[in-house]
C-alpha positions as CSV (number, residue, x, y, z in Angstrom):
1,X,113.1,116.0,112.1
2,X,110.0,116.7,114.0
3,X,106.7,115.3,112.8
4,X,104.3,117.9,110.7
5,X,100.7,117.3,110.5
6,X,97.4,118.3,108.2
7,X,94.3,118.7,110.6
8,X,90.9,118.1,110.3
9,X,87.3,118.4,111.4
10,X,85.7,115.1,110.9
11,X,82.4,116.4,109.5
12,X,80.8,112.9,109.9
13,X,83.2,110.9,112.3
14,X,81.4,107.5,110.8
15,X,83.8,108.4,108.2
16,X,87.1,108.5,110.3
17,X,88.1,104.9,109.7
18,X,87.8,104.6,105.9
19,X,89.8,107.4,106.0
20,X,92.6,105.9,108.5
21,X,92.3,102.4,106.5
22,X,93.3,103.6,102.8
23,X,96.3,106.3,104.7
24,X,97.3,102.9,106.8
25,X,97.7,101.0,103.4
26,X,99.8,103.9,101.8
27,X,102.1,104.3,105.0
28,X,102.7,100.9,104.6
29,X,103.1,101.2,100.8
30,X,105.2,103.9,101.0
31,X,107.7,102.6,103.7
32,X,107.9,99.1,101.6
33,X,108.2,100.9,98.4
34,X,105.3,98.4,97.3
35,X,103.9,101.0,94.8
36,X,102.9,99.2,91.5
37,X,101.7,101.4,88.2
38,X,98.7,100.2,88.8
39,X,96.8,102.2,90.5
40,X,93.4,100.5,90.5
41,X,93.9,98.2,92.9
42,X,93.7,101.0,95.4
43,X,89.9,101.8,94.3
44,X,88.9,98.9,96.9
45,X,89.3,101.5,99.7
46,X,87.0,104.5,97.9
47,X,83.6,103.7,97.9
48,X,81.6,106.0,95.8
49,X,80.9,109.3,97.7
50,X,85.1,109.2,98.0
51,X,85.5,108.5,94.5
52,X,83.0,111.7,93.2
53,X,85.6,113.9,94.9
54,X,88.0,113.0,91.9
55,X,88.6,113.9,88.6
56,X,88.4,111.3,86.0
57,X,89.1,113.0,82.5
58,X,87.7,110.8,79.7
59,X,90.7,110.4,76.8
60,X,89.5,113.3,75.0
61,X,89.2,115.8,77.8
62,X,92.4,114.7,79.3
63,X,93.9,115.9,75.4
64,X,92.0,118.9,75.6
65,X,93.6,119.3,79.0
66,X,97.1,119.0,77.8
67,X,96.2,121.1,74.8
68,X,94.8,124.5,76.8
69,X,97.8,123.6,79.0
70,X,100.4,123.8,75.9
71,X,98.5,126.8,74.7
72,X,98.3,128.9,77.8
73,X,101.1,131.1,78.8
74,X,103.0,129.5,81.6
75,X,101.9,132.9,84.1
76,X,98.3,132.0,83.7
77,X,98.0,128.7,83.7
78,X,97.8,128.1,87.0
79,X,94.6,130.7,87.4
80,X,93.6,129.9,83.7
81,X,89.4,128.8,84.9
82,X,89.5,125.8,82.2
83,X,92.8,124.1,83.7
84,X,91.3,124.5,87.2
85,X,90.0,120.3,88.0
86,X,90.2,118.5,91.1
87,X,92.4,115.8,91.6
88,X,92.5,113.1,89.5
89,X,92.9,109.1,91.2
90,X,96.0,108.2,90.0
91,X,97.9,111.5,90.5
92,X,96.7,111.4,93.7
93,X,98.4,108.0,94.8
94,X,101.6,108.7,92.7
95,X,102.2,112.0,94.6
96,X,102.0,109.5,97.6
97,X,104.3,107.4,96.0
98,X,106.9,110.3,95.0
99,X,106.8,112.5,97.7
100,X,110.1,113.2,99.7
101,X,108.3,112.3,103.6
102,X,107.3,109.2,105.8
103,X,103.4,108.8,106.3
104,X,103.4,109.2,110.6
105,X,99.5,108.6,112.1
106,X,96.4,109.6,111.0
107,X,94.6,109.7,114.0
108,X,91.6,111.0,116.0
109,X,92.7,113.9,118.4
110,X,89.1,114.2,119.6
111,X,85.7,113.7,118.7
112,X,85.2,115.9,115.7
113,X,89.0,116.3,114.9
114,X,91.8,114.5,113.1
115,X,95.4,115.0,112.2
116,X,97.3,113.7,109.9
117,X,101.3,113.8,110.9
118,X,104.2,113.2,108.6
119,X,108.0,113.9,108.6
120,X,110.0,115.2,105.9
121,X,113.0,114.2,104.3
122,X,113.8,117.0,102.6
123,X,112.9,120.4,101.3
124,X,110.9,120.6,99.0
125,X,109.5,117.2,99.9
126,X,106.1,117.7,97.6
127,X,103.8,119.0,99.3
128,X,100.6,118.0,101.3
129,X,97.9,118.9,98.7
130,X,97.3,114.7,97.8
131,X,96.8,114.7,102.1
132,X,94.5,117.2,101.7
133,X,92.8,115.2,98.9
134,X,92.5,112.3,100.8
135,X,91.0,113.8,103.6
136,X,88.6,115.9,101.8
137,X,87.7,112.5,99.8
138,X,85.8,111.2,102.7
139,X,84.0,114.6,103.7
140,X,86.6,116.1,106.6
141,X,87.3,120.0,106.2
142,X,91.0,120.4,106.6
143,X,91.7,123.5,109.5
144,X,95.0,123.7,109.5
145,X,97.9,122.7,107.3
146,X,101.5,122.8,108.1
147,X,102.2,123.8,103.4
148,X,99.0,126.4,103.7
149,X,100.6,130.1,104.4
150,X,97.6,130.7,105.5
């Protein structure tokens, strides 16, 4: 199958390589099948401004979640305002894990612009919204994605 890619501006290109070094380390997770339930151990390649662009529900709000999810009528509960959250950490890195693709390249195509490339296995294969994540984490502005209709 030919490659599909996520592109990106790099809105501060000092941020580039933090980016490529966590997607290196899930390529090579994903292709080993080295994923362990612990996710924490990948935390050592989000510093703090990466880590603010996650969720991280407390016990009680994560059962709140659940609750309003329960409660909501399955129509609406994807536009529902108090279900909308950003991603959290770990779902994040287990849609990495589970996904139905091979991590390609993340790579600089230019200056000021990146792309993330990847090859399906099979359709659906799970989409590219934890790429997105990861790219937004570190401050790029995804322009074009192969999964966006738009």
């Amino acid at each position: 199958m030919n490659p599909l890619a996520v592109e990106f501006e790099l809105t501060d290109p000092a941020r580039f390589e933090p980016l490529r070094v966590v997607f290196d380390a899930l390529r090579e997770a994903k292709a080993d099948d080295t994923f362990t339930e612990d996710h924490s151990g990948w935390l050592r390649y989000f510093d703090d401004a990466a880590r603010s662009h996650f969720w991280w529900p407390t016990p009680e709000e994560l059962a709140r979640y659940w609750q309003l999810w329960e409660e909501t009528p399955p129509a609406a509960r994807w536009d529902h305002p108090a279900l909308q959250h950003p991603w959290d950490f770990e779902s994040m890195i287990e849609a990495f894990r589970n996904s139905e693709y091979d991590l390609v390249a993340c790579e600089r195509t230019a200056e000021t612009t990146g792309r993330l490339t990847f090859v399906e296995h099979a359709f659906p294969f799970g989409g590219t919204g934890c790429m997105r994540a990861l790219i937004e984490c570190f401050g790029h502005r995804v322009t074009r994605d192969y999964d966006d209709p738009d």
